[in-house]
PAFITI-981628 format. One record per residue (C-alpha): residue number from 1; x, y, z. Coordinates in steps of 0.25 Angstrom, whole numbers. Layout:
BEGIN
+-----+-------+-------+-------+
:   k :     u :     v :     w :
+-----+-------+-------+-------+
: NUM :     X :     Y :     Z :
...
+-----+-------+-------+-------+
END
This chain:
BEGIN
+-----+-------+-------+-------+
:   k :     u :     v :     w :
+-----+-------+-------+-------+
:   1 :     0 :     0 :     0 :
:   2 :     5 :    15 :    -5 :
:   3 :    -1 :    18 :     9 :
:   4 :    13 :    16 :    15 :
:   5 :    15 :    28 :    11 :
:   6 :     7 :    33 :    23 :
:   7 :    12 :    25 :    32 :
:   8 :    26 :    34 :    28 :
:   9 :    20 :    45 :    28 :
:  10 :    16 :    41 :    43 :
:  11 :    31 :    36 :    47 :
:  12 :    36 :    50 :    43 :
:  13 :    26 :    57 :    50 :
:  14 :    30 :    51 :    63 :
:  15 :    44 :    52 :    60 :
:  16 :    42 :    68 :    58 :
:  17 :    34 :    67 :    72 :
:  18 :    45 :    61 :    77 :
:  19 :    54 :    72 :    74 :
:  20 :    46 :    83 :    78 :
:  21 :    43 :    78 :    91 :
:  22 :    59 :    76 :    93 :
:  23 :    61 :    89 :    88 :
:  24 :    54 :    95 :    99 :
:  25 :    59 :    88 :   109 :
:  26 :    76 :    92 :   103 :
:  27 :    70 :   107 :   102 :
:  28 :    63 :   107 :   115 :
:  29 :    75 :   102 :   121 :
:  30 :    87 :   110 :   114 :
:  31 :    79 :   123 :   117 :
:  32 :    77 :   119 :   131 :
:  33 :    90 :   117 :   135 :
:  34 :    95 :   130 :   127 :
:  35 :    86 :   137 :   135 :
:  36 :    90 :   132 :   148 :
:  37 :   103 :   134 :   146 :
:  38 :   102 :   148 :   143 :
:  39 :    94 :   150 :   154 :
:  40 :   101 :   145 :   164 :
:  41 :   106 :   155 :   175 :
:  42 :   117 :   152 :   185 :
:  43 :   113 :   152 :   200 :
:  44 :   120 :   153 :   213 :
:  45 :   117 :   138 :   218 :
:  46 :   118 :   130 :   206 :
:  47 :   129 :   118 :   208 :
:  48 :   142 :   117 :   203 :
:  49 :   146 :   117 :   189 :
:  50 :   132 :   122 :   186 :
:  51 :   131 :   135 :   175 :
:  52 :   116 :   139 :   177 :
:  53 :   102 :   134 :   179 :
:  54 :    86 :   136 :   178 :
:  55 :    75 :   133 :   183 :
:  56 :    61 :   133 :   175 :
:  57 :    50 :   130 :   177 :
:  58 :    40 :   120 :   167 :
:  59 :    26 :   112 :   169 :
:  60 :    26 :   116 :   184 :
:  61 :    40 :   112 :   189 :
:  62 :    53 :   118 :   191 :
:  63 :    64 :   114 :   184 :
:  64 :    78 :   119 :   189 :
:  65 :    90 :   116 :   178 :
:  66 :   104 :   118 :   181 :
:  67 :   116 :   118 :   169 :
:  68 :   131 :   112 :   172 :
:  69 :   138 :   118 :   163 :
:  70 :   148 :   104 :   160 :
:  71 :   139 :    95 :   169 :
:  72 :   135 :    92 :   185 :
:  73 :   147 :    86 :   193 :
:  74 :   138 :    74 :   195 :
:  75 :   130 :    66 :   183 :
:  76 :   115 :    66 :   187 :
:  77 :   111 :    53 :   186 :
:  78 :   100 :    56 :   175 :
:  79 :   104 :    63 :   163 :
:  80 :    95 :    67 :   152 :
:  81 :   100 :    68 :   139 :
:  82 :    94 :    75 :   127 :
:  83 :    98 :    71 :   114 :
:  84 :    87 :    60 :   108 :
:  85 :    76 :    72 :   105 :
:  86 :    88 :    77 :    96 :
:  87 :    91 :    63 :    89 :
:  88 :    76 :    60 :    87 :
:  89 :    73 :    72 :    80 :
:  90 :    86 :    71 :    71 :
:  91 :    83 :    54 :    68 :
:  92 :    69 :    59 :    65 :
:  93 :    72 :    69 :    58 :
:  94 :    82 :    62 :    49 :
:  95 :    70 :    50 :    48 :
:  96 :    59 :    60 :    43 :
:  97 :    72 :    66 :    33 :
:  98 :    71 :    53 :    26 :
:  99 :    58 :    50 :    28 :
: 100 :    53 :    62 :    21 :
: 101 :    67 :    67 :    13 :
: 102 :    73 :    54 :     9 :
: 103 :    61 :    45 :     4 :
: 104 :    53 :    54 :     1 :
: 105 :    67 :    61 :    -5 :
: 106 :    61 :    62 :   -20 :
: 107 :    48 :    72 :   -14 :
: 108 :    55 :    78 :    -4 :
: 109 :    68 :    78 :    -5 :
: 110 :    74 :    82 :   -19 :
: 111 :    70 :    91 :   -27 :
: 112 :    75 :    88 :   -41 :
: 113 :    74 :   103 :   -45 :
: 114 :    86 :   106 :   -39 :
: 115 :    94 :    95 :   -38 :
: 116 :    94 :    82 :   -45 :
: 117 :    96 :    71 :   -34 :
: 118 :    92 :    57 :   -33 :
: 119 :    85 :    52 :   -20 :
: 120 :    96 :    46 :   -14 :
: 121 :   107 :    58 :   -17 :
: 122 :    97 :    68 :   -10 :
: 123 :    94 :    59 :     1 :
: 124 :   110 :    57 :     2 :
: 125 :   112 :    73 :     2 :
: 126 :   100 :    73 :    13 :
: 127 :   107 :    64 :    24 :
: 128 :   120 :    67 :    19 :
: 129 :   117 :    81 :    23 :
: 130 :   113 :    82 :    36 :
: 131 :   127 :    77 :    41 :
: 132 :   133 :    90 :    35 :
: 133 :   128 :   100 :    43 :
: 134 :   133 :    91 :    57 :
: 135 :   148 :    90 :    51 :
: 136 :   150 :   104 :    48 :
: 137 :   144 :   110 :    60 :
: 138 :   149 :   101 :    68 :
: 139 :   164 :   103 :    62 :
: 140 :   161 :   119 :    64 :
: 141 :   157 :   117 :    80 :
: 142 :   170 :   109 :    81 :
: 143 :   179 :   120 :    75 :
: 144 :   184 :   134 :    78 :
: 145 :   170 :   138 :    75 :
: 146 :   165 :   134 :    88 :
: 147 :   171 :   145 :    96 :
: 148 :   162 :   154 :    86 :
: 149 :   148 :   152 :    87 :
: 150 :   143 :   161 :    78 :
: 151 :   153 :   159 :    68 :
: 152 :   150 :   143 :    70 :
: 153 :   133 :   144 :    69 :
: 154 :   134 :   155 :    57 :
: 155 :   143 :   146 :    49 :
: 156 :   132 :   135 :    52 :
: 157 :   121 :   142 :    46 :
: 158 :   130 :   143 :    33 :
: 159 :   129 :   130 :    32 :
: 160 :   116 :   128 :    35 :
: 161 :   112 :   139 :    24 :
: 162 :   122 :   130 :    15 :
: 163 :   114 :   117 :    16 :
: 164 :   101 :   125 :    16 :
: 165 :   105 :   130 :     2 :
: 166 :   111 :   116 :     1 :
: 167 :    99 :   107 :     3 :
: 168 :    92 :   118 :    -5 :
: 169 :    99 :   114 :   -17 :
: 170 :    95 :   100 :   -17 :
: 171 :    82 :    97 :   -10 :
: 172 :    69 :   102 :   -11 :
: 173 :    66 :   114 :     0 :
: 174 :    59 :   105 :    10 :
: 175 :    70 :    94 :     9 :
: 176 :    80 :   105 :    11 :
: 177 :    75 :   113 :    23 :
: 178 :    72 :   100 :    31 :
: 179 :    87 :    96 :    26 :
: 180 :    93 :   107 :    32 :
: 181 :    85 :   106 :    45 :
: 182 :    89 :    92 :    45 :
: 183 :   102 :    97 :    41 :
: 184 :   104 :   106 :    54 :
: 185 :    96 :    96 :    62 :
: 186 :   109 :    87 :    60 :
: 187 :   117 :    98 :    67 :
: 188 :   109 :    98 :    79 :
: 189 :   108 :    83 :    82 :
: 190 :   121 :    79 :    78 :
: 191 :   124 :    90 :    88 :
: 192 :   118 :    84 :    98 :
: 193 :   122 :    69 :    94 :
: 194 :   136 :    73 :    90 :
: 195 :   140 :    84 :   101 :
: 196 :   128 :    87 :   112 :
: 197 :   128 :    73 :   118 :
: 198 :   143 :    67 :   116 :
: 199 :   148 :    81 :   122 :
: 200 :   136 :    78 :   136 :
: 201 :   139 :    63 :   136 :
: 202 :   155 :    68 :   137 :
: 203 :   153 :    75 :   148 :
: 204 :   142 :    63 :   156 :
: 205 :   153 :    55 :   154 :
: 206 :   163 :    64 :   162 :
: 207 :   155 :    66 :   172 :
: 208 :   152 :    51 :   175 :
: 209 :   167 :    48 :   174 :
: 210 :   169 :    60 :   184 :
: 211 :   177 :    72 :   176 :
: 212 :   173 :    84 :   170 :
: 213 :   167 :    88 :   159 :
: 214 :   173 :    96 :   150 :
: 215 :   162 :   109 :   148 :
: 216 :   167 :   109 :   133 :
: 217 :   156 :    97 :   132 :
: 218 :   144 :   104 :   137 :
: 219 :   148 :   117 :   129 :
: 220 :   149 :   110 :   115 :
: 221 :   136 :   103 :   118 :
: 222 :   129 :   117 :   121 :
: 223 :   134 :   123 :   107 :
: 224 :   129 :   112 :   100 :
: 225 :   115 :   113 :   107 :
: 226 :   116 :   127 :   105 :
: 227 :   117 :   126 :    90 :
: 228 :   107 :   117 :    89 :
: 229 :    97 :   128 :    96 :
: 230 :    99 :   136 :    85 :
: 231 :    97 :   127 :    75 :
: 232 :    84 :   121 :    78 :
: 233 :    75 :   132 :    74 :
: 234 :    80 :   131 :    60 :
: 235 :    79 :   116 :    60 :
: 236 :    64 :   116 :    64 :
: 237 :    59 :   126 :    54 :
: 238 :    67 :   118 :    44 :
: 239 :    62 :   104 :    49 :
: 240 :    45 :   112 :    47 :
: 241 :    49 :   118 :    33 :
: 242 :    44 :   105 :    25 :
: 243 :    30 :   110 :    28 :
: 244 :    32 :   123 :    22 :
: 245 :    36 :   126 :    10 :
: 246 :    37 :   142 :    12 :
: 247 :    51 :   137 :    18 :
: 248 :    56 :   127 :     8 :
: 249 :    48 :   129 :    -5 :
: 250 :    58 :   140 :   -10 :
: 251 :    72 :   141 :   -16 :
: 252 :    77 :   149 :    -4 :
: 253 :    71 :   138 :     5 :
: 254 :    87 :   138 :     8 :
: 255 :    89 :   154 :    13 :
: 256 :    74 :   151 :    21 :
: 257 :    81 :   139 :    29 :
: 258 :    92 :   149 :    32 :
: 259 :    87 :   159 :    36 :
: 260 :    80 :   150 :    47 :
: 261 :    92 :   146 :    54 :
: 262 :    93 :   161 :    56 :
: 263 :    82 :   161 :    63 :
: 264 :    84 :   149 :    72 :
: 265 :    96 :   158 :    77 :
: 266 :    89 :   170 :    80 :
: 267 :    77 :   166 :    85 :
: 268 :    86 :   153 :    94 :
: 269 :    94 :   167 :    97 :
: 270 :    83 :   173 :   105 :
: 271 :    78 :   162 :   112 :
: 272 :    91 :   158 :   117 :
: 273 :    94 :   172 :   122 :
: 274 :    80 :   174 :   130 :
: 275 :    83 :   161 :   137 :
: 276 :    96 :   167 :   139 :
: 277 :    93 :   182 :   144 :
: 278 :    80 :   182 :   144 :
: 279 :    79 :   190 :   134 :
: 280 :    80 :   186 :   117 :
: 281 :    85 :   195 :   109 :
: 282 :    74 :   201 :   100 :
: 283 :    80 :   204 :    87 :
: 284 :    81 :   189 :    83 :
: 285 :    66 :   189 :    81 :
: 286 :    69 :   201 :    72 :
: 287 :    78 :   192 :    65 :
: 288 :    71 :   180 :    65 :
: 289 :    57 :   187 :    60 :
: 290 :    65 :   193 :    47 :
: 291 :    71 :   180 :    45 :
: 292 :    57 :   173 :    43 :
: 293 :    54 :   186 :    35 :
: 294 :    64 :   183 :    25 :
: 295 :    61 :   167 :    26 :
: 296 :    46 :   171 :    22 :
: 297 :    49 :   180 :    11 :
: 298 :    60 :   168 :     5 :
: 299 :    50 :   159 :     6 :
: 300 :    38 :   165 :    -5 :
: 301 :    50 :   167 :   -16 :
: 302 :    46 :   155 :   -26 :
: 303 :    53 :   149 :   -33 :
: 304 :    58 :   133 :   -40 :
: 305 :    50 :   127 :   -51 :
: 306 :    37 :   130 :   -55 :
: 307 :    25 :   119 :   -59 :
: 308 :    33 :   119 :   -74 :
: 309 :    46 :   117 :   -68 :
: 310 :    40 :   105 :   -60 :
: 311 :    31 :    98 :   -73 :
: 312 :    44 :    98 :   -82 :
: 313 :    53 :    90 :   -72 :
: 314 :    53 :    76 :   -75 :
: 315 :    46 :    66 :   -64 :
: 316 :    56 :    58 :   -55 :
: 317 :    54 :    43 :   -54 :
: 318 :    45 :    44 :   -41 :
: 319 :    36 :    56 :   -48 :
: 320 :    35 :    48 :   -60 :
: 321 :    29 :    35 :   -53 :
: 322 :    18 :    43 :   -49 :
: 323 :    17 :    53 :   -60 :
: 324 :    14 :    41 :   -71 :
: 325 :     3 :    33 :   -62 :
: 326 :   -10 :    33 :   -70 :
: 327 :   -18 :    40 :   -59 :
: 328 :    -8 :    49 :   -59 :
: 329 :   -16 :    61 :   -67 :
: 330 :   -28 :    59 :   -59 :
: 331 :   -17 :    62 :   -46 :
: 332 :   -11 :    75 :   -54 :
: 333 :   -25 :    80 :   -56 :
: 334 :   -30 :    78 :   -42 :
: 335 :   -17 :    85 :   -35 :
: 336 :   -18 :    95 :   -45 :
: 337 :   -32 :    99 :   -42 :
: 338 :   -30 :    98 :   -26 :
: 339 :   -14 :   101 :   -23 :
: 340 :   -11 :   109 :   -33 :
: 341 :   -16 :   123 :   -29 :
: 342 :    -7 :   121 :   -18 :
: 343 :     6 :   112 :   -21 :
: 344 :     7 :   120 :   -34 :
: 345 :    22 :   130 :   -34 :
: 346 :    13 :   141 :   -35 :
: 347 :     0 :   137 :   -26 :
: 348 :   -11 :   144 :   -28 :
: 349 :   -19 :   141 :   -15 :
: 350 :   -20 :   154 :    -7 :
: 351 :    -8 :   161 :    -2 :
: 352 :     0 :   151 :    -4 :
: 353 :    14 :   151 :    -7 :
: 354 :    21 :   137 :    -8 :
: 355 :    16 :   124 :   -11 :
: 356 :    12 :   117 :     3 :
: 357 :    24 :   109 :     5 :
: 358 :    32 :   113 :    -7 :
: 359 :    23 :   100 :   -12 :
: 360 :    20 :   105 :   -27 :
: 361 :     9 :    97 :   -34 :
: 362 :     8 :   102 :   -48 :
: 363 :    13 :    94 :   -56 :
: 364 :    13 :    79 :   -60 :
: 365 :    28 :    78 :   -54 :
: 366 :    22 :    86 :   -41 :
: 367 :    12 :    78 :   -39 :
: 368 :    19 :    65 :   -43 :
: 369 :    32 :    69 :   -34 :
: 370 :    20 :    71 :   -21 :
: 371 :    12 :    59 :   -25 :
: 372 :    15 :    54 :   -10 :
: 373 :    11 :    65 :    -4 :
: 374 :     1 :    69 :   -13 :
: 375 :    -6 :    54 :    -7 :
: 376 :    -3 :    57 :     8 :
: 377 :    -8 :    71 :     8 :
: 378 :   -19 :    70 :    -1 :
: 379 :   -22 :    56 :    -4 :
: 380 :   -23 :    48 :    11 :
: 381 :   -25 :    61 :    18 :
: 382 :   -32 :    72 :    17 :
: 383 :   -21 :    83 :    21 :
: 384 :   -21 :    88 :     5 :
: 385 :   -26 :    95 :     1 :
: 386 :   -31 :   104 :    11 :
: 387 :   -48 :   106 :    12 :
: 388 :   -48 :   118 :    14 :
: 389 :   -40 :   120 :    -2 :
: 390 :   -45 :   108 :    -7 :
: 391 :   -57 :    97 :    -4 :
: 392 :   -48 :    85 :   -11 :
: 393 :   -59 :    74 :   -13 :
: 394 :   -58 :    59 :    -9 :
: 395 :   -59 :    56 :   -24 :
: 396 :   -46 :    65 :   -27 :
: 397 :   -36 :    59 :   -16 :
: 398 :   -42 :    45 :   -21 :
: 399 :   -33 :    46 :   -34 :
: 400 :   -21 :    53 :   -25 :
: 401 :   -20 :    39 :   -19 :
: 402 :   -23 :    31 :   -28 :
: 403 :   -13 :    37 :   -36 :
: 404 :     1 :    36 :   -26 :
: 405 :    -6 :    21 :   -21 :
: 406 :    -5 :    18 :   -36 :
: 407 :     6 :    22 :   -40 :
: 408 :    14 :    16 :   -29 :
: 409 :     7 :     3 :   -26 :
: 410 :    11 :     1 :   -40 :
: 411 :    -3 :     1 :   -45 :
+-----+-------+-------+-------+
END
């Protein structure tokens, strides 16, 4: 049964669930922890080798938190260690990556208007990748460069605006955005993997065997956390982009992703100085309002192929298997006379701009190359189109499904 195809559909929605839910438990986390530990104040009575403490309040209790700056002179007995929220949401991330990037690589992964790549070399280049951006950031917080913090977070950004251009070039502007976030998501847990833990289990280990921890432990381990609390606003906004085209469907797609690492600074920026002070430096909002000015404006320029463009492309393999089924005219006629007002590079329902999803369905190559979807979204469910545009009739998804079954039951 074609209907297997639901059942993936299924698998991948868990999967994202999965990584949303780790997500906000490494986020939570990492801005918890920033937080305390620019809030922490010293006080007369705190114990020896202690640097500052807290106390809060929260759901009726008292929580009093106390900060050694190295570690106690004695290991409590239970130690909680945060790491696992940050490797599950990397594992299922990297899971949905292929789940959604690598077998569905032909629809959403390559875009064979800018570059022409078989499946297999742009699911190379996609995992490939994401080890880059580790090994040269990694190599910069081991040099020289790490005495200079600006100089070390500025030359980072160049290279995330290079692999934003990069990714740009090669896959389509959903694929590259969630790349890159994948890309800078790679930073931040091989931080915590490669650096964060083996620096904090260095120091356990002195402190069972009775020396002294060296303090150049912790404060490696606090950089890296701390570059990781900028970088996450970025990563989340690039991680939400797939569901709106505004940020991917245009040719500076690439400047847009940019431009949001900007903001991630400023607006980290302010929070992290309140929490310090008390008070956040106001100008950042300033900053960070223009910047989604500019972001807006970038998004409405069009550009890429038009509906011609697309017709005179010849089919792939995968389009071809559906474009040549016999109820495949019946299928044409029915997305054109429902999806198409919509999915069309120039819609021309309302006000708006970009095709939902960048999903085009003009064309027989469109609505070949998203026969899949075209039989989730508007076949076995009811999610397309929407009632309120069009009142699709039972009689019109019939010949959606019966089209993809056919074609791929062999029939």
């Amino acid at each position: 049964m074609y209907d297997l195809a639901i059942l993936w559909d299924w698998v991948a929605f868990s999967v994202r669930w999965l990584h949303v839910i780790t997500a906000m438990a490494w986020i939570g986390a990492s801005f918890y922890f920033i937080a305390l530990d620019l809030m922490l104040k010293p006080a007369p009575d705190m114990p020896e080798g202690a640097s500052g403490e807290e106390w809060e309040v929260h759901g009726g209790g008292f929580y009093h938190t106390t900060k050694y700056m190295v570690a106690p002179a004695q290991m409590p007995e239970h130690l909680t260690w945060h790491k696992w929220q940050s490797y599950w949401t990397w594992l299922s991330g990297a899971a949905l990556l292929m789940i959604v990037y690598w077998v569905g690589g032909e629809l959403y992964l390559l875009d064979p208007t800018k570059a022409d790549l078989a499946l297999w070399q742009g699911i190379l280049i996609s995992g490939g990748s994401l080890t880059i951006g580790w090994l040269l950031y990694d190599a910069m917080c081991k040099s020289k460069l790490s005495a200079q913090p600006t100089a070390l977070m500025l030359l980072l950004f160049v290279i995330l605006v290079a692999m934003s251009w990069g990714y740009n070039q090669i896959f389509t502007g959903r694929a590259a955005l969630l790349h890159l976030g994948a890309f800078t998501a790679t930073i931040m847990t091989a931080n915590v993997f490669f650096q964060i833990m083996p620096n904090q289990r260095i120091v356990v280990a002195d402190l069972k065997a009775g020396r002294t921890p060296d303090a150049k432990y912790g404060k490696i381990a606090k950089v890296r956390s701390t570059h990781n609390n900028y970088l996450t606003l970025p990563v989340v906004f690039l991680m939400l982009s797939n569901h709106y085209p505004l940020a991917f469907g245009t040719q500076y797609a690439w400047v847009i992703a940019s431009l949001i690492f900007l903001t991630g600074v400023t607006i980290r920026h302010y929070f992290n100085t309140m929490h310090k002070t008390g008070k956040g430096p106001h100008w950042t909002w300033a900053v960070t309002v223009l910047l989604m000015i500019i972001i807006a404006w970038l998004s409405t320029v069009r550009t890429g192929d038009t509906w011609q463009d697309a017709e005179a492309r010849a089919l792939t393999s995968y389009e071809q298997e559906f474009a040549s089924a016999e109820s495949f005219d019946d299928a044409f006629n029915t997305v054109i006379s429902n999806c198409s007002m919509c999915h069309a590079r120039e819609p021309v329902w309302g006000d708006m701009q970009w095709a939902p999803k960048g999903v085009y369905l003009e064309t027989p190559g469109d609505v070949a190359r998203h026969a899949e979807a075209i039989y989730l979204q508007a076949g076995v469910s009811h999610a397309m189109p929407p009632p309120n545009a069009v009142q699709m009739d039972p009689e019109a998804r019939a010949i959606l499904v019966s089209w993809v079954r056919d074609v791929r039951n062999g029939g």
